[in-house]
DRENDO-1510 file (C-alpha; in Angstrom, 1 decimal, always signed):
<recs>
REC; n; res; u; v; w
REC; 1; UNK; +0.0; +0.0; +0.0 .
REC; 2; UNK; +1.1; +3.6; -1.2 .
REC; 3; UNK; +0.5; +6.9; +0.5 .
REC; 4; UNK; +1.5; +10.2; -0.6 .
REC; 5; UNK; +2.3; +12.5; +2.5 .
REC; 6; UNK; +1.6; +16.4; +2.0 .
REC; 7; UNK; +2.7; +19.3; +3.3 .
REC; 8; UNK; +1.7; +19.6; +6.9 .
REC; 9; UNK; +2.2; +22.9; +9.4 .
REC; 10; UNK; +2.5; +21.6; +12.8 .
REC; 11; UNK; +4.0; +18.7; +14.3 .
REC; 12; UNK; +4.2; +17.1; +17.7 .
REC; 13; UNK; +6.8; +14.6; +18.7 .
REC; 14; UNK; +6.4; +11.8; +21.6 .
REC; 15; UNK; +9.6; +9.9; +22.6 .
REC; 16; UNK; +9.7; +6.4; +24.6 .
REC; 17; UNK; +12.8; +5.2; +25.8 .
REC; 18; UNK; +16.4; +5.8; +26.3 .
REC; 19; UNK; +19.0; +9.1; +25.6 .
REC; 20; UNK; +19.5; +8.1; +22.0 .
REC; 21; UNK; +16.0; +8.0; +21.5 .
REC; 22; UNK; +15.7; +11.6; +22.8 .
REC; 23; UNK; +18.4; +12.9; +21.1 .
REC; 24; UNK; +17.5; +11.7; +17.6 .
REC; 25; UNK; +13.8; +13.2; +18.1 .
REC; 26; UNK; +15.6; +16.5; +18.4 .
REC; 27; UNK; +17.5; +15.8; +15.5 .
REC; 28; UNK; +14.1; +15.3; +13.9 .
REC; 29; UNK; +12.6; +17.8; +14.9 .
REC; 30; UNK; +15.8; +20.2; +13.7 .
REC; 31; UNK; +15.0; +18.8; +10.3 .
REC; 32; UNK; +11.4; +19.6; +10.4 .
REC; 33; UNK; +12.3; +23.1; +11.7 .
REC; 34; UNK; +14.0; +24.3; +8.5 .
REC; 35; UNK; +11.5; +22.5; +6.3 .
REC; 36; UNK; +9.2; +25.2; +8.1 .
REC; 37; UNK; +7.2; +22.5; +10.6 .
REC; 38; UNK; +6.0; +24.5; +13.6 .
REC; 39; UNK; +6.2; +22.2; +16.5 .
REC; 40; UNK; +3.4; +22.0; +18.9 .
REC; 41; UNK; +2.8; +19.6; +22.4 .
REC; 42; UNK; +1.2; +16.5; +21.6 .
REC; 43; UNK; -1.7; +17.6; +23.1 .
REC; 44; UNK; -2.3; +19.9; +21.2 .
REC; 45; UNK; -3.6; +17.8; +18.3 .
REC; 46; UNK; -1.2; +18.1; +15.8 .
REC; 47; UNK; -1.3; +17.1; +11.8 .
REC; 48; UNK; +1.8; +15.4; +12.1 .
REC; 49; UNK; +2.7; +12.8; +14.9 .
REC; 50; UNK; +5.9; +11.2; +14.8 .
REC; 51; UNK; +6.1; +8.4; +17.9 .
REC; 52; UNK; +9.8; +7.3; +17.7 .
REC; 53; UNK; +9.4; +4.3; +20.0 .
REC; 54; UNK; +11.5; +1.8; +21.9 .
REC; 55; UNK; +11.1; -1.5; +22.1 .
REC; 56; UNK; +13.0; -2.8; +24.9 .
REC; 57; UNK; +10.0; -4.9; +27.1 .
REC; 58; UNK; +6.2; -5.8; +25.8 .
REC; 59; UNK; +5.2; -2.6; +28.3 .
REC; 60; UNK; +6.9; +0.0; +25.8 .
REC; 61; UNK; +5.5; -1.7; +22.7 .
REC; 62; UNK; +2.0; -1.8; +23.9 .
REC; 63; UNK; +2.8; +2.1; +25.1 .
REC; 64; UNK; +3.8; +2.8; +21.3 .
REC; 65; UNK; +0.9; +1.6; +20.3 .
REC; 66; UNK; -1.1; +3.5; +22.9 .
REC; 67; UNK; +0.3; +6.7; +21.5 .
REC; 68; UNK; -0.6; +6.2; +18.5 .
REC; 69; UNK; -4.2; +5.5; +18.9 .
REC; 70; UNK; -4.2; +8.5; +21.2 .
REC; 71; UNK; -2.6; +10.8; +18.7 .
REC; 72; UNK; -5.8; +9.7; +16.2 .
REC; 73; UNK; -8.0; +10.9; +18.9 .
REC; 74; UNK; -6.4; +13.9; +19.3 .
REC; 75; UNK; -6.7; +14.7; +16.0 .
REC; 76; UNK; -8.7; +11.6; +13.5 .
REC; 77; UNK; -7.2; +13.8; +10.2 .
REC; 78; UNK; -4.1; +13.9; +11.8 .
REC; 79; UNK; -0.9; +11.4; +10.0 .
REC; 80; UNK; +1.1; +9.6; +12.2 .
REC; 81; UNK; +4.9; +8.4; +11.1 .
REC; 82; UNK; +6.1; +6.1; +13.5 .
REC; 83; UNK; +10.2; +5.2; +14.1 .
REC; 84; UNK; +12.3; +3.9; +16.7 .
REC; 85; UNK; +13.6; +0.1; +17.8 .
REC; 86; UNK; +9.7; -1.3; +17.5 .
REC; 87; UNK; +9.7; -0.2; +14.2 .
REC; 88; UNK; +13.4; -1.5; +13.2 .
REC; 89; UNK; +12.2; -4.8; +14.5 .
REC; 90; UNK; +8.5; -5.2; +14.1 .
REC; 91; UNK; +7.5; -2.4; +11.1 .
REC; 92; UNK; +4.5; -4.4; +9.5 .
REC; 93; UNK; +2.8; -5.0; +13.2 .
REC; 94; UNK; +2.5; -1.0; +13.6 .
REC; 95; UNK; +1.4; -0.3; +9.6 .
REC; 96; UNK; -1.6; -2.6; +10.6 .
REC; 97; UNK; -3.0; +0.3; +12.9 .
REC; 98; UNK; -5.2; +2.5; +11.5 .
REC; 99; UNK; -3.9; +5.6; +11.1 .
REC; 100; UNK; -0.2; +5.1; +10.6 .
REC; 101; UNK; +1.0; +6.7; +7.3 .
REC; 102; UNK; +4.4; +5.3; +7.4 .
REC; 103; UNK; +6.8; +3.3; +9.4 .
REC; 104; UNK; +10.5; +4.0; +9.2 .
REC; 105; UNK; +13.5; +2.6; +10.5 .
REC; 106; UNK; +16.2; +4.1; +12.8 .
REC; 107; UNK; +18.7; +4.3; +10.1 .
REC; 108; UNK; +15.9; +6.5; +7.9 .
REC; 109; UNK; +15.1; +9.0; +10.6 .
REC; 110; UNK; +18.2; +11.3; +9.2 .
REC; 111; UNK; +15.9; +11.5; +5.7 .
REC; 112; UNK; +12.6; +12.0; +7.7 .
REC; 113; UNK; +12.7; +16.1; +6.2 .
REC; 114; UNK; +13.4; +14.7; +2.1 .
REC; 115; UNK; +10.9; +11.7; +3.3 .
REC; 116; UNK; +8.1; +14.1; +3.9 .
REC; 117; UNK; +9.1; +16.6; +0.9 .
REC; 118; UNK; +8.0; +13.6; -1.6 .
REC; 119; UNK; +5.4; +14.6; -4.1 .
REC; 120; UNK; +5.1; +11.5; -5.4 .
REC; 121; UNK; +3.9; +8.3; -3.6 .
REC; 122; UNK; +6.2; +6.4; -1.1 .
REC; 123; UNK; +5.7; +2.9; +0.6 .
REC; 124; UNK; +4.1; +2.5; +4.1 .
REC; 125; UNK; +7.1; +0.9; +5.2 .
REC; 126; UNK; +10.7; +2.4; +4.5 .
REC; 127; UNK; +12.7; +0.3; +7.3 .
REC; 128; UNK; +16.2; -1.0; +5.8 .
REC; 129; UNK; +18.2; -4.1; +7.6 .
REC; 130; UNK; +20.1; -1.5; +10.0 .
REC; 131; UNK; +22.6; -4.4; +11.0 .
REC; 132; UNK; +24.5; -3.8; +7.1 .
REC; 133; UNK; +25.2; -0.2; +8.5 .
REC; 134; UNK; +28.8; +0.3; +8.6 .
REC; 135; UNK; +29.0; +4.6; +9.6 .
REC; 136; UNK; +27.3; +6.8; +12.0 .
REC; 137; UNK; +25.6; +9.9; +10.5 .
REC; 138; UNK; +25.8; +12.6; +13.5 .
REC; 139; UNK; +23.2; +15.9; +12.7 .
REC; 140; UNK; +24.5; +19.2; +13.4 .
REC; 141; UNK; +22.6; +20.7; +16.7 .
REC; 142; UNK; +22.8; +24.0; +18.4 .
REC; 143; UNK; +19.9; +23.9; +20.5 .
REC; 144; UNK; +18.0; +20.5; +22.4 .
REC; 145; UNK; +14.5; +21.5; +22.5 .
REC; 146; UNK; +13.6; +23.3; +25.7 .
REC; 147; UNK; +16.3; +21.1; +27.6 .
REC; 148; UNK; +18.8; +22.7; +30.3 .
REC; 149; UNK; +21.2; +19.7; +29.4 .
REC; 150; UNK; +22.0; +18.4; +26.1 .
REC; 151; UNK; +22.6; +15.2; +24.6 .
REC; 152; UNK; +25.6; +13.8; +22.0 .
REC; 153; UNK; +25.5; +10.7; +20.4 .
REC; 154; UNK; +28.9; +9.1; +20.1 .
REC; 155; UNK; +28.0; +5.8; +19.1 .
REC; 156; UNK; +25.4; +3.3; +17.9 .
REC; 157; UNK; +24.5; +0.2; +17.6 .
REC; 158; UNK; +25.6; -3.3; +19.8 .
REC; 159; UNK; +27.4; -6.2; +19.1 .
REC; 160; UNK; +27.0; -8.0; +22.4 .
REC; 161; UNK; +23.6; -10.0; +21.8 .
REC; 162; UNK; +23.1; -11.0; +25.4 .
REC; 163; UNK; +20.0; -13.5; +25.3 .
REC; 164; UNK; +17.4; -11.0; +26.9 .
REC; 165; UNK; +18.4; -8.3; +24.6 .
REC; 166; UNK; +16.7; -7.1; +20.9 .
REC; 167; UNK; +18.5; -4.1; +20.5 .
REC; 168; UNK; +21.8; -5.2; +17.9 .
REC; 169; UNK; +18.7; -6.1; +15.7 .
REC; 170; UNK; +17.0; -2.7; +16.3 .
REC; 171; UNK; +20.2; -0.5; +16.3 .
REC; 172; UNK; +22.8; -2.5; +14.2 .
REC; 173; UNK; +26.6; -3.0; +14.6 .
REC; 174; UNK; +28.3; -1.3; +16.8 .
REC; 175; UNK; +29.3; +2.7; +15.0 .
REC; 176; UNK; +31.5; +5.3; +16.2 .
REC; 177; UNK; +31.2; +8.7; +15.8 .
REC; 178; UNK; +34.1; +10.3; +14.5 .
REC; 179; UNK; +36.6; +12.6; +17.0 .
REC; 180; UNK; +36.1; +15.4; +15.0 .
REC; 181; UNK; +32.6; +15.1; +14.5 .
REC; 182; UNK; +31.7; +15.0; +18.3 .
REC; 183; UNK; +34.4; +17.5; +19.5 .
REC; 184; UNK; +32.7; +19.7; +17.1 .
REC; 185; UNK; +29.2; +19.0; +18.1 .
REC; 186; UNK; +30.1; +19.7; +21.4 .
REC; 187; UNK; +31.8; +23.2; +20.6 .
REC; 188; UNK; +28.3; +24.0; +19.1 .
REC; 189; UNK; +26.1; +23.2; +21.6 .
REC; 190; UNK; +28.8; +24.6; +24.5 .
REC; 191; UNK; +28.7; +28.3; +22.3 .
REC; 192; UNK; +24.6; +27.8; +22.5 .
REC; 193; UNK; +25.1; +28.2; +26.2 .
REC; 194; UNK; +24.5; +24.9; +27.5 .
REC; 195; UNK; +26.1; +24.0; +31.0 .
REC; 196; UNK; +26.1; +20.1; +30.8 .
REC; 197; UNK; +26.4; +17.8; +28.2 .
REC; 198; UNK; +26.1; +14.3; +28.2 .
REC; 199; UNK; +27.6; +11.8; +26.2 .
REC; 200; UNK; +25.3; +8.8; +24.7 .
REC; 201; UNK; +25.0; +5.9; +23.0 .
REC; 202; UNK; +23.9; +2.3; +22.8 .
REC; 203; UNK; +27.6; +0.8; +23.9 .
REC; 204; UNK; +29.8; +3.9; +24.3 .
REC; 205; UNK; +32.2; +1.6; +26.1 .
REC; 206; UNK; +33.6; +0.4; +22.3 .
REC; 207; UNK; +33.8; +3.6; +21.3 .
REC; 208; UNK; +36.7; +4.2; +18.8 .
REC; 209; UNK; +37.0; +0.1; +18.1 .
REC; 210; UNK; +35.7; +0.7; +14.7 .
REC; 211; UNK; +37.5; +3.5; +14.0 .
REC; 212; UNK; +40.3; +4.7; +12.0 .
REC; 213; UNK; +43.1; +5.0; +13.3 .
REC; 214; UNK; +41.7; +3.2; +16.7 .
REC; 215; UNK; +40.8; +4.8; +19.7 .
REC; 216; UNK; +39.0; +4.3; +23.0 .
REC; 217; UNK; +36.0; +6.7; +25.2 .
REC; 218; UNK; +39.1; +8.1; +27.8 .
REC; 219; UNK; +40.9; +9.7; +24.8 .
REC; 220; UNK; +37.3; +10.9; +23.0 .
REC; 221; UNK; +36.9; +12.5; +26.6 .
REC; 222; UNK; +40.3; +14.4; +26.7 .
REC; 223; UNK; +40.0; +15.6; +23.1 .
REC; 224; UNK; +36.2; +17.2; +24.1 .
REC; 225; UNK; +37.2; +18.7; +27.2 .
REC; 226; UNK; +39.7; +20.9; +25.4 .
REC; 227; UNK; +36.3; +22.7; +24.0 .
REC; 228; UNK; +34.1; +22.4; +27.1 .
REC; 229; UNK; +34.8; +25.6; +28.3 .
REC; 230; UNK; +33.8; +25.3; +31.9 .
REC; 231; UNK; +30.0; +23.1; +30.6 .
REC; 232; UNK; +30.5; +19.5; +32.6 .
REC; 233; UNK; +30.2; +16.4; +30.8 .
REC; 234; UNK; +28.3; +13.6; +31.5 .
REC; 235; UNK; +28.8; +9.8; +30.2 .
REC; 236; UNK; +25.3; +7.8; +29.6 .
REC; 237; UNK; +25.1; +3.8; +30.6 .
REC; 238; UNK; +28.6; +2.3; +30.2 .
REC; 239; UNK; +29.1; -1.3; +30.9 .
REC; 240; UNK; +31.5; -3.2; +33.4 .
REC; 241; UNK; +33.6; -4.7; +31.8 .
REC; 242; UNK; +34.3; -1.5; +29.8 .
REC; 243; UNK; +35.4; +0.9; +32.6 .
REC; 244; UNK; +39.0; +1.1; +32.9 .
REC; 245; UNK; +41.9; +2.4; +35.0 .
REC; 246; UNK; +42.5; +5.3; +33.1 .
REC; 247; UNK; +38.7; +6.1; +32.7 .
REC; 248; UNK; +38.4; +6.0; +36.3 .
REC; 249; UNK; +41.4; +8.3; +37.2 .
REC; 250; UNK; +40.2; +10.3; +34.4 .
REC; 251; UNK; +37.1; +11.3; +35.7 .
REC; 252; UNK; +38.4; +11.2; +39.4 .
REC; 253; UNK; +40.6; +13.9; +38.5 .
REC; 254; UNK; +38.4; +16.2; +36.5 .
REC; 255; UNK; +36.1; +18.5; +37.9 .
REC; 256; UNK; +34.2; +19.2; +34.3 .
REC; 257; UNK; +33.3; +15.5; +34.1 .
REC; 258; UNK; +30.7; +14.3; +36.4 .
REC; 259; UNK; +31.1; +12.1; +38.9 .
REC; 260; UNK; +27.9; +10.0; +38.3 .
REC; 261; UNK; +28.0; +5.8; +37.1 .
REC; 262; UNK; +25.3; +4.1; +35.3 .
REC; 263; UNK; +26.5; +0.8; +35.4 .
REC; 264; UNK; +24.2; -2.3; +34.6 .
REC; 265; UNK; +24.5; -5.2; +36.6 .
REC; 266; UNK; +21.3; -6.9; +35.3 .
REC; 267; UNK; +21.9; -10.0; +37.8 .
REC; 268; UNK; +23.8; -10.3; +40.8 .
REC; 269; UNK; +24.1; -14.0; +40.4 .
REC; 270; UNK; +26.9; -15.1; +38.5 .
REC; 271; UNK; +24.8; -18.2; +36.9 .
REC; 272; UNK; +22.4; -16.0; +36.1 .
REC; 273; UNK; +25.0; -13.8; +34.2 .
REC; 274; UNK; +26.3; -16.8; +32.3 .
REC; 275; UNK; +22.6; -17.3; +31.2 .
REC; 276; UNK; +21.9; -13.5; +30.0 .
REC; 277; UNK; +25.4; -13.4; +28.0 .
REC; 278; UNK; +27.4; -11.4; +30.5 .
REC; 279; UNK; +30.6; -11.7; +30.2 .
REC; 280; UNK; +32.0; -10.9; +34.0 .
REC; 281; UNK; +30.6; -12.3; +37.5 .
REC; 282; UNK; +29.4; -11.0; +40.7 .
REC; 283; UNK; +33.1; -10.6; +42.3 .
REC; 284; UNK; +34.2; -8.3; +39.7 .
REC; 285; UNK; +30.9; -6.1; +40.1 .
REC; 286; UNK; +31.7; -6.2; +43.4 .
REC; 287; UNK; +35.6; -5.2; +42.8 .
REC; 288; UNK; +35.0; -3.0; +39.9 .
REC; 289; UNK; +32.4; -0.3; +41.9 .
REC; 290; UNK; +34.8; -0.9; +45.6 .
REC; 291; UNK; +37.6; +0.6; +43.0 .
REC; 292; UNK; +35.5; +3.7; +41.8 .
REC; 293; UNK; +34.0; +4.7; +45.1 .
REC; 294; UNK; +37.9; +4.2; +46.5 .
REC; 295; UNK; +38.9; +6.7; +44.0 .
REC; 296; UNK; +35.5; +8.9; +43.9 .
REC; 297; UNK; +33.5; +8.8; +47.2 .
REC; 298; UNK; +31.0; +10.8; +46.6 .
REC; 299; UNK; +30.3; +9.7; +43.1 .
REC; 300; UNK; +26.2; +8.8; +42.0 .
REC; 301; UNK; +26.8; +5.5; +41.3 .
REC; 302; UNK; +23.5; +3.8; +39.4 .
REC; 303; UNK; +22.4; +0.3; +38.6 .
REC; 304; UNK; +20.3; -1.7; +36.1 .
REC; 305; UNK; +18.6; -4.9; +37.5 .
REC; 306; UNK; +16.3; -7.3; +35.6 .
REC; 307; UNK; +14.0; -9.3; +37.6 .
REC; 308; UNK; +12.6; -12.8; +36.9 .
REC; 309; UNK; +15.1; -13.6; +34.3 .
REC; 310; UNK; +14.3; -17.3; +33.3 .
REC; 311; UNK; +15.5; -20.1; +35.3 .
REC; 312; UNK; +16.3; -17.4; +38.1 .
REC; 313; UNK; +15.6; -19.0; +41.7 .
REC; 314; UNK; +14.9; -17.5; +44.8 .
REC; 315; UNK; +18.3; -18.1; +46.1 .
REC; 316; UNK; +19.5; -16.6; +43.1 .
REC; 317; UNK; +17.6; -13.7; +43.4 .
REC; 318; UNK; +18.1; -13.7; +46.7 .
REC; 319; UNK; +22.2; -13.2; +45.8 .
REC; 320; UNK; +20.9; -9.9; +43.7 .
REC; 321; UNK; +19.6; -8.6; +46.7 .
REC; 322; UNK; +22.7; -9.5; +48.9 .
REC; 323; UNK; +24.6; -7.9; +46.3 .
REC; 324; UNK; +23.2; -4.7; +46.0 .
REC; 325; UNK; +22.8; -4.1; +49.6 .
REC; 326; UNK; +26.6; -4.6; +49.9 .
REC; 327; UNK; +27.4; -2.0; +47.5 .
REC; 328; UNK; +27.1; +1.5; +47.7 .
REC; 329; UNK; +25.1; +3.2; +45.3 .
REC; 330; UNK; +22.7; +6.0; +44.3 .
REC; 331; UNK; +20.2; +3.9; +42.7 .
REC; 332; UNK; +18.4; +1.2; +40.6 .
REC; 333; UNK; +16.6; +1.1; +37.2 .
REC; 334; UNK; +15.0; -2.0; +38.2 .
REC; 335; UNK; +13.4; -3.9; +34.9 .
REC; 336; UNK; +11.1; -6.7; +35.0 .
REC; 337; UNK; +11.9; -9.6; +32.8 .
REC; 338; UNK; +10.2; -9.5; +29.3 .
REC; 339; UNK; +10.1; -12.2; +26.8 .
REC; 340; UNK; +11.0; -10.6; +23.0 .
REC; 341; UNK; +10.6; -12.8; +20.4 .
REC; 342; UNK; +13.8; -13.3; +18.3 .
REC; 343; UNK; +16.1; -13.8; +21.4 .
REC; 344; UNK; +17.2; -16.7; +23.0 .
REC; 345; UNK; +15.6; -15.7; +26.6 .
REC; 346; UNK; +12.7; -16.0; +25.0 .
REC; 347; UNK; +12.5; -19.8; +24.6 .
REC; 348; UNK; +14.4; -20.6; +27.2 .
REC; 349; UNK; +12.8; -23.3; +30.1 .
REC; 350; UNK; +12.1; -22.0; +33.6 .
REC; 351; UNK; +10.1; -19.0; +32.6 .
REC; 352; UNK; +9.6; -16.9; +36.0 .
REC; 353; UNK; +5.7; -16.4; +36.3 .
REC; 354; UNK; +4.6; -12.7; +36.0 .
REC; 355; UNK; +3.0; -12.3; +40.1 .
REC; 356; UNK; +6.6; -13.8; +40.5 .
REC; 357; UNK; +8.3; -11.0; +38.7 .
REC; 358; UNK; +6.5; -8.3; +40.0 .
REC; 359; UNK; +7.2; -9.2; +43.6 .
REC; 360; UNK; +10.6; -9.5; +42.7 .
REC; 361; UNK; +10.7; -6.1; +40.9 .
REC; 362; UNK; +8.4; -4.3; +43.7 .
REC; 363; UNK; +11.2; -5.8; +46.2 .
REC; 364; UNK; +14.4; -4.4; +44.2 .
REC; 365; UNK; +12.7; -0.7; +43.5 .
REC; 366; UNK; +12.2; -0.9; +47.2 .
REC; 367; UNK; +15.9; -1.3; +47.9 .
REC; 368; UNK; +16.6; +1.4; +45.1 .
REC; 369; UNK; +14.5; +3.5; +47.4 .
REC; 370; UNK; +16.1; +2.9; +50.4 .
REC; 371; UNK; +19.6; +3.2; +48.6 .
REC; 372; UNK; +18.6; +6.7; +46.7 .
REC; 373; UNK; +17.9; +7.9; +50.7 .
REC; 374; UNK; +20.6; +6.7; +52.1 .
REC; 375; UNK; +23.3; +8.3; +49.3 .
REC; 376; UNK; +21.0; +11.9; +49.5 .
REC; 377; UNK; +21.5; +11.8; +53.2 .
REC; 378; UNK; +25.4; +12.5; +53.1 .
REC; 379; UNK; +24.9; +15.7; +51.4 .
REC; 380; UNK; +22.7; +17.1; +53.8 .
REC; 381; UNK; +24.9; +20.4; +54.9 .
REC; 382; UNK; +26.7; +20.5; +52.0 .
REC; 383; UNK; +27.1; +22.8; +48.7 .
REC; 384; UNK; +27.1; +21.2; +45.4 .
REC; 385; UNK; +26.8; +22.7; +42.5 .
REC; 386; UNK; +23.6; +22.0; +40.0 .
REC; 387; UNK; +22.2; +22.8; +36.3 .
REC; 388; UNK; +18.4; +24.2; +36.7 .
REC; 389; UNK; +15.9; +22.8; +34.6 .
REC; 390; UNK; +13.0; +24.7; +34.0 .
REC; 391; UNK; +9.4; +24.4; +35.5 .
REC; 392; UNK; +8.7; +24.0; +39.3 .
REC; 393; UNK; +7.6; +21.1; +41.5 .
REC; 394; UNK; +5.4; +22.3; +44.7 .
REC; 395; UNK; +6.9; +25.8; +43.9 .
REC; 396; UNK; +10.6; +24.9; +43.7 .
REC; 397; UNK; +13.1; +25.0; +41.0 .
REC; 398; UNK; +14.7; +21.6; +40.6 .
REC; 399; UNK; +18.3; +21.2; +40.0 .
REC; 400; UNK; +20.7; +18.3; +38.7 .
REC; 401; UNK; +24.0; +18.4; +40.4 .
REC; 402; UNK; +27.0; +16.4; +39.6 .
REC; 403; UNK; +26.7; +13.0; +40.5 .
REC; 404; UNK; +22.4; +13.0; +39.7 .
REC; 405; UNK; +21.2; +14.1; +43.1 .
REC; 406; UNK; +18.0; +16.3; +42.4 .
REC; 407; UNK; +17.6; +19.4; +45.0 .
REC; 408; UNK; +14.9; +21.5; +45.1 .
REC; 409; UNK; +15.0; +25.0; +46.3 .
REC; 410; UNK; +13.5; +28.3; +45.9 .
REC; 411; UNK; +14.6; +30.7; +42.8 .
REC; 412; UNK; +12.7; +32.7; +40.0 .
REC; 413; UNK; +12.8; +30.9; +36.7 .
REC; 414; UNK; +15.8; +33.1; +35.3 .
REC; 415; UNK; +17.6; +30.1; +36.5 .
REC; 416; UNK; +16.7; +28.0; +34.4 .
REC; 417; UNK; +19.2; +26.6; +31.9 .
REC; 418; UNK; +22.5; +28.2; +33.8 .
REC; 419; UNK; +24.4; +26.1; +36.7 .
REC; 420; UNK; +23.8; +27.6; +40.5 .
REC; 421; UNK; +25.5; +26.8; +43.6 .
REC; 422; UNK; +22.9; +25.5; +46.1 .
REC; 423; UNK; +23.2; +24.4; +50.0 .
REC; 424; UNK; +21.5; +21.1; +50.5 .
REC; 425; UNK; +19.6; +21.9; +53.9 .
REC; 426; UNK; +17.3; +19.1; +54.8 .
REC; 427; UNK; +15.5; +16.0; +53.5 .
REC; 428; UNK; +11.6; +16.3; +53.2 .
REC; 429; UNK; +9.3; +13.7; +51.4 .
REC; 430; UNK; +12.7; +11.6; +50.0 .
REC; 431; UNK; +13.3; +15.0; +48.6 .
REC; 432; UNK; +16.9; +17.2; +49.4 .
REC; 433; UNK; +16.0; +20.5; +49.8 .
REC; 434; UNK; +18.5; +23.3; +49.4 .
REC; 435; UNK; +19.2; +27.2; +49.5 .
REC; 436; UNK; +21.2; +29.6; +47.0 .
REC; 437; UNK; +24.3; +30.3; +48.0 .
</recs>
């Protein structure tokens, strides 16, 4: 089936899903921009939708689809493109619903401007096999879309294919942004005024592998400070087995890079590892975060946790919990086991039953809460310094400091966008409360 898209004045974008997702709607949205698209809130009703989805658990999917229907009811003339890691993987599934114009892959949302600017007739479904990708196209940005903290892609794409996992079929190979490219995409966004950028990817721990000559994320991050200027980086998820030494002592001794992990563990059971793909145990997680908060103590050190992975016991969930309360971090992302079709989790025996799972889940999140309290505690007196994002919650002006601790204090909303220096003063409601200083 054929449609022909015309030219439509207002658009609304609705993102699911991780910082690559987010920063690629931007992107979007850029393109749209100087085709002469007014963007609007999806509320709003607008002629064009585009949902760029994620696909990581059966929840997300069945959100997609959600938005979709929603965006139809918003507005029934409206036309709805729809792109993401669903649509890499499952594009026919979503051109079934009514409504959807057209479903494109990740690899086409760089076109999505020329896409739209067709006169003629294109095909529902434009979603090449993004796994033959061998480069990374990075768009030029100089602003992020009402943020107070931008995002860079560095990389894309996976090549670890642990069993649980769909994403190397929805992203591709693992693709490195070139030095030159990021450095200058930094410079850009750091002369638009930004304070904090953060760094992001799919696997930015193989960063450089790919490239020309070779090179590795600690060396990316030397060559971008030298245009920082003062703005603080942040690095997005990065896995274990990919934090070295001198990444460590790199960050440790730089006061532009923030001093915040986001580590996934996914199982603190080393069978349970072996069965997802991992490829280190429970004793060098336990080694590996020891060694950072030797070096940083203060540092927001965050976790990913899947619950009711199949086969998993309650002993061996049991050595998940033991685990994390031995170590300290900031916090859990705590993920409930869902089966995708097209991995190997999916058919293995010893399926966990779903009331199972969500006990498990509700009993990690729980720790997570206890563990986000405890690490917000310790700065209780002290000053840290914090990038303002703009609205207000109960009246306050929220703040991001270094290492991911949110404080809320009182301020008028000139702040927003620009970096402040706040005394945390008490904890009220699980939330650190601070003062200008």
């Amino acid at each position: 089936m054929q449609h022909t898209l015309c030219d439509l004045p207002t658009v609304a974008f609705v993102t699911l899903g991780c910082k690559t997702n987010q920063f690629e709607s931007v992107a979007m949205q850029e393109q749209l921009k100087a085709a002469g698209y007014e963007t609007v809130h999806f509320e709003e009703g607008a002629d064009l939708v585009i949902v760029n989805t994620c696909t990581v658990t059966a929840a997300t999917d069945s959100q997609s689809r959600n938005l979709i229907r929603r965006a139809r009811r918003l507005n029934n003339r409206c036309r709805v493109i729809v792109t993401g890691c669903y649509a890499q993987v499952n594009p026919d599934a979503l051109a079934q619903i009514p409504g959807v114009s057209v479903v494109i892959g990740n690899d086409e949302k760089h076109n999505l401007a020329n896409l739209l600017a067709t006169t003629g007739s294109i095909e529902k479904v434009v979603v090449a096999d993004v796994r033959r990708q061998k480069k990374i196209c990075l768009p030029p940005l100089t602003s992020f879309s009402g943020r107070s903290r931008a995002f860079v892609q560095i990389q894309n794409g996976c090549d670890s294919f642990c069993s649980y996992c769909i994403i190397p079929y929805a992203r591709g190979a693992s693709r490195s942004v070139s030095l030159s490219e990021v450095t200058h995409q930094v410079q850009a966004l750091v002369d638009a005024g930004y304070p904090e950028i953060v760094l992001t990817g799919i696997h930015i721990g193989c960063y450089g592998i790919d490239l020309e000559p070779k090179t590795n994320l600690a060396h990316l991050l030397h060559q971008t400070l030298v245009v920082t200027d003062g703005c603080r980086l942040r690095l997005g998820s990065i896995e274990p087995n990919e934090i070295s030494d001198e990444l460590i002592d790199l960050i440790a001794n730089t006061k532009d890079i923030c001093p915040h992990w986001h580590i996934p563990l996914q199982s603190g059971d080393s069978n349970v590892l072996k069965r997802m793909g991992r490829s280190y145990d429970d004793q060098f997680f336990y080694d590996l975060i020891a060694k950072i908060v030797d070096r940083m103590p203060t540092a927001g050190i965050g976790l990913d946790v899947i619950a009711g992975f199949p086969g998993e016991t309650d002993a061996e969930f049991s050595k998940t919990m033991e685990l994390i309360h031995a170590l300290p971090i900031s916090y859990l992302h705590v993920f409930p086991f869902s089966r995708r079709p097209g991995t190997p989790a999916a058919k293995m025996s010893g399926q966990v039953p779903k009331t199972l799972i969500k006990a498990r889940a509700e009993a990690l999140r729980n720790l997570g809460a206890e563990k986000r309290s405890l690490f917000a505690q310790k700065f209780i007196g002290r000053q840290l310094q914090v990038v303002v994002e703009s609205g207000r919650s109960l009246g306050l002006l929220k703040g991001i400091a270094g290492n991911y601790l949110d404080i809320y204090f009182p301020g008028t909303e000139e702040l927003s966008g620009l970096t402040a220096i706040v005394k945390v003063v008490a904890m009220e409601n699980g939330k650190l409360i601070g003062t200008l200083n």
